[in-house]
C-alpha angles and dihedrals in degrees: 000000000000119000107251091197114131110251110265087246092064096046105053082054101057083048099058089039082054096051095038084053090047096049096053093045090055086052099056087046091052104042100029098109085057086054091045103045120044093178120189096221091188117113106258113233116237088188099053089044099089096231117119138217086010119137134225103241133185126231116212117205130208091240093057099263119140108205130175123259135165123226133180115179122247119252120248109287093015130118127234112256113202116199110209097192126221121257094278137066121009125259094284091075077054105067092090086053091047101041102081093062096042086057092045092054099252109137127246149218121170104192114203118206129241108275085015128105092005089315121145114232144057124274119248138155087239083047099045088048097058085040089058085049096048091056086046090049090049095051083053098050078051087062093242103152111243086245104055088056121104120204114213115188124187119199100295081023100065091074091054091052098044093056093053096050082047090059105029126048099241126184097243141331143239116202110184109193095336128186150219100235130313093248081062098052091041086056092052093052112033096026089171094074140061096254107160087042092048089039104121089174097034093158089187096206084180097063097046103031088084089063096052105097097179115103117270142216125188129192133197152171116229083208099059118145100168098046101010113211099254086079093057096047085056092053087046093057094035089062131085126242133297090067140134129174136189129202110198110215106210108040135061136205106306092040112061092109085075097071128067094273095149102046081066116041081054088052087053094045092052100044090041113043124086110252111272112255 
């Protein structure tokens, strides 16, 4: 009878492909959070920010961490805009994005995470999570009503404002290139590893997006390479009604900014919130 045994040669060679495979499978577990999070730990300047009559605030988070925000108080009438930020930068990048409703009297609240803009901390979807609770619990200590509050999220942000729409009753959401889960968007990019199965910080925007009951209002570039639209068109079925969503043909991830994002967020707050008492 012949002897059906691989040649040692090949063998050796499927182990080492194993182990190589392995290794870099381990890798990705084990960084991951590095590959995810690209924190700017310097301190942000208000002053060099360009918003006026807007306050340095502190966060304080249930598990004792005291982070920068910036806060300017809504005019009369107005709602409360917070600005969940992507996984890059720190708030102070934001102050363009955030310009247009500070002049229009919206409120806003731009909520820093934990090890980004000089805070202390590192950055995790549990810890995001109580960082985003600690800027609505602040709101409420202001004395701004749940339901004049507006949730922006941009990209990474997205999952820290969907679970908190999940869990208050806000007055709308913003969701700005949003996704399904990370381990989604690892397996689109990298389809030769486990990624749902590695994902740590998974914020799986698809599973909770059916519970949130405030309006909602979804953004996204056609030419999205790093969320492709199709994410955010999942979310956008996936959701329940009240719900409107806008694909803008001619710019990508990093340029929203270049259409007119915030003529139109302004036009759904204002067709969407309840009147102010």
């Amino acid at each position: 009878m012949k002897n059906r045994l691989l040649p040692k040669p090949m063998i050796e060679l499927l182990s080492l492909t194993v182990f190589l495979y392995a290794s870099v499978v381990g890798c990705a577990f084990v960084f991951q959070r590095s590959l995810l999070y690209y924190p700017d730990k310097s301190t942000p300047s208000l002053q060099l920010s360009g918003l006026r009559q807007i306050d340095e605030i502190s966060l304080i988070t249930s598990d004792g961490l005291e982070l920068l925000g910036w806060y300017r108080k809504a005019k009369p009438g107005h709602p409360t805009l917070v600005l969940f930020h992507g996984n890059a930068g720190h708030i102070g990048h934001r102050s363009l994005k955030i310009l247009p409703y500070a002049e229009a009297g919206i409120g806003v609240l731009l909520a820093e995470y934990r090890g980004y803009g000089g805070n202390e901390g590192m950055p995790s979807e549990e810890g995001l999570y109580r960082d985003g609770h600690a800027a609505l619990e602040f709101l409420n200590k202001a004395g701004v009503p749940v339901n004049r509050i507006v949730l922006y999220g941009e990209s990474l942000g997205t999952g820290v404002s969907v679970q908190m729409a999940k869990e208050y009753d806000v007055g709308a959401i913003i969701l700005e290139a949003p996704f399904t889960s990370l381990g989604d968007i690892g397996a689109h990019h990298y389809p030769y590893l486990p990624s749902r199965w590695l994902a740590r910080d998974p914020f799986d925007n698809l599973s909770k997006i059916g519970e949130v009951s405030a309006p909602l209002l979804i953004i996204h570039g056609e030419r999205d390479r790093i969320i492709p639209v199709d994410f955010g068109r999942k979310i956008f079925d996936a959701a329940k009604e009240p719900k409107e969503m806008k694909v803008f043909s001619n710019v990508g991830h990093n340029d929203l900014h270049l259409a007119s994002v915030s003529q139109m967020v302004l036009e759904f707050m204002s067709r969407r919130l309840p009147p102010a008492h």
